[in-house]
C-alpha positions as CSV (number, residue, x, y, z in Angstrom):
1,X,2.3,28.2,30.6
2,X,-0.6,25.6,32.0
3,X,2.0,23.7,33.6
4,X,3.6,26.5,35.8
5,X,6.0,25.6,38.0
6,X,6.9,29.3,38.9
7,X,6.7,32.6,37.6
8,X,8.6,36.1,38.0
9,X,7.9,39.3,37.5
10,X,11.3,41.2,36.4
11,X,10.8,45.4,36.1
12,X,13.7,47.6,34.5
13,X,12.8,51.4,35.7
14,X,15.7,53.9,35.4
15,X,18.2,51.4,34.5
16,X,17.8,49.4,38.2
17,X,16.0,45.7,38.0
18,X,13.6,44.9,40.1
19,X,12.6,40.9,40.4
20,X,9.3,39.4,41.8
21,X,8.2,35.9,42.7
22,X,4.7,36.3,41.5
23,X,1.5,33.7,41.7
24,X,-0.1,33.7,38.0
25,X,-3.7,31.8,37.5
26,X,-4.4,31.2,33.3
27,X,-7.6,32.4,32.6
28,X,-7.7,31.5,29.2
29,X,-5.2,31.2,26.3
30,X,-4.0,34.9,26.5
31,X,-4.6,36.2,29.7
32,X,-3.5,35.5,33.2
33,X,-4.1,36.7,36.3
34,X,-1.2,38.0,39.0
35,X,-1.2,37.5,41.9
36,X,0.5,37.7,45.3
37,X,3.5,39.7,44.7
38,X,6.5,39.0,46.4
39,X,9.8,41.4,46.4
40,X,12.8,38.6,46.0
41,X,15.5,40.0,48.1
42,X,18.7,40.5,47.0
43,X,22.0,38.7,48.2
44,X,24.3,41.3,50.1
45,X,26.7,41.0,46.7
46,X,27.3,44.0,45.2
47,X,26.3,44.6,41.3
48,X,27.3,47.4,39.3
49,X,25.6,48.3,35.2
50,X,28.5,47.3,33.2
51,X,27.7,46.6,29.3
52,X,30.7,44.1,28.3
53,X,31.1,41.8,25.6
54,X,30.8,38.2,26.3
55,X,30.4,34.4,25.2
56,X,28.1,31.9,26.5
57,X,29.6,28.5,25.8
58,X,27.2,26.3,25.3
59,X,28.0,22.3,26.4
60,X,29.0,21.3,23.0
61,X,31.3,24.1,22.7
62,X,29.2,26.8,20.5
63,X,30.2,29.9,21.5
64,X,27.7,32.5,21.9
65,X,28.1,36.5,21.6
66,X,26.2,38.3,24.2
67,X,26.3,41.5,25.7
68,X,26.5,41.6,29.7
69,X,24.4,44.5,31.3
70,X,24.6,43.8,35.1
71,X,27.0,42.1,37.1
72,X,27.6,41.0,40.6
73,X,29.2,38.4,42.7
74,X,26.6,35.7,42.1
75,X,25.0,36.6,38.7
76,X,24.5,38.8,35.8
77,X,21.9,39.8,33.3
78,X,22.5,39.3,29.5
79,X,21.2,40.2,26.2
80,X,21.4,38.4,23.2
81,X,19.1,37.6,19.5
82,X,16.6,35.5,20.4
83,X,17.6,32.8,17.4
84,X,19.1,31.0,20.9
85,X,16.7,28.5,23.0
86,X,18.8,27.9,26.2
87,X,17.6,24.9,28.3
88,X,18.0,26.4,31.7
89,X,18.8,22.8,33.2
90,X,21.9,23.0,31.7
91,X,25.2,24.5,32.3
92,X,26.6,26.7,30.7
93,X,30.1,28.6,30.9
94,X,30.4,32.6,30.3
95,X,33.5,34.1,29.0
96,X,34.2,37.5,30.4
97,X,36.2,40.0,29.2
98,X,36.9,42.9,30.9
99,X,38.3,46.4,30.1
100,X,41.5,45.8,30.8
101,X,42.3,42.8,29.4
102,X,41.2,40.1,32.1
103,X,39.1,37.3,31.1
104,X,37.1,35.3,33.4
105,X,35.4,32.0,32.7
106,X,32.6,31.7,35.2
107,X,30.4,28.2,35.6
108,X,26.6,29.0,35.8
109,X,22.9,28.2,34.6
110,X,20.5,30.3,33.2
111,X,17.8,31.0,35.4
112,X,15.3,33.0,33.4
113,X,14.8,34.6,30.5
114,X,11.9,36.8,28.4
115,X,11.9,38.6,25.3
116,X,12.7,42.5,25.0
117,X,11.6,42.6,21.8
118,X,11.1,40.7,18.3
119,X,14.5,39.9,18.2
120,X,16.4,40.1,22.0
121,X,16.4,38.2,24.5
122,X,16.9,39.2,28.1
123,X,18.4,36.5,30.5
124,X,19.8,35.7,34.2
125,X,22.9,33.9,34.4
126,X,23.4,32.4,38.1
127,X,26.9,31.8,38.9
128,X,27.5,27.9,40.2
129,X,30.8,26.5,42.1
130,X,32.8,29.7,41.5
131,X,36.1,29.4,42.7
132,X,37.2,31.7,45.7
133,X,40.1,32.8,43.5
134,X,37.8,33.5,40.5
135,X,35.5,35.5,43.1
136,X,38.0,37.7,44.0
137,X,39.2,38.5,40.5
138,X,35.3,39.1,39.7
139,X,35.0,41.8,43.0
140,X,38.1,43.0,42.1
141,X,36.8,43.9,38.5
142,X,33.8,45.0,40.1
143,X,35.6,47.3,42.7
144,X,37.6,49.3,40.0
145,X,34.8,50.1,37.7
146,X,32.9,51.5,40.7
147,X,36.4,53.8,41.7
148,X,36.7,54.5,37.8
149,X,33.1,55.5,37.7
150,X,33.1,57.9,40.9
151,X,36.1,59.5,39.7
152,X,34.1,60.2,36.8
153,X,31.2,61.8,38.6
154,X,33.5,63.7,40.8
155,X,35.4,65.1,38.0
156,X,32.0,66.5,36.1
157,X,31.3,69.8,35.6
């Protein structure tokens, strides 16, 4: 971490995700000092929690199993065992499968990651040159799990 280009400050509380561009001065081996926290504002996408099974495909094909937490238009956060060291210049592809069948392949990179715990990673996967079509598809997939889940709510005692 002595050669910091950036840093973020990611907070889950009550299942939401809150992300912040932070400055972060070493002052020795362990410890650091934060600094100048910044809010990063959101994209005017909508994102839903949404745990789905997927596959990160690595560029020489290795398929990885992951499990999707969040998703919107542009990204989505992922967990998976921390055995995997992803190199966030590359990219990557994500195999989505939904509910009802529909799989998605969406092009992307992985723009951070931290550990959870001992053994699970948690990472953001950025979405880059998404089709328009494949867009849609994703909004659409989106747009039903929020109907599905409201009918749900409404329909609780």
């Amino acid at each position: 971490m002595w050669n910091l280009i950036s840093a973020s400050l990611v907070i889950e509380k009550f299942n939401s995700i809150y992300e912040y561009e932070v400055d972060v001065v070493p002052i020795d081996e362990n410890n650091y000092l934060i600094s100048n926290i910044r809010l990063l504002e959101k994209k005017s996408y909508v994102s839903i929690l949404w745990e789905l099974d997927a596959y990160l495909i690595t560029q020489d094909g290795k398929n990885i199993n992951v499990k999707v937490k969040r998703l919107s238009g542009d990204y989505l956060l992922f967990v998976c065992d921390n055995s995997y060291t992803f190199n966030m210049a590359n990219p990557y592809k994500m195999r989505l499968q939904f509910e009802d069948g529909e799989v998605l392949i969406l092009n992307g990179r992985i723009t951070y990651s931290y550990p959870v715990s001992d053994n699970c990673i948690y990472c953001k996967y950025t979405f880059v040159n998404i089709p328009e079509a494949t867009r849609d598809k994703l909004f659409r997939q989106i747009f039903r799990k929020q109907i599905e889940l409201r009918k749900h709510v409404r329909s609780s005692p």
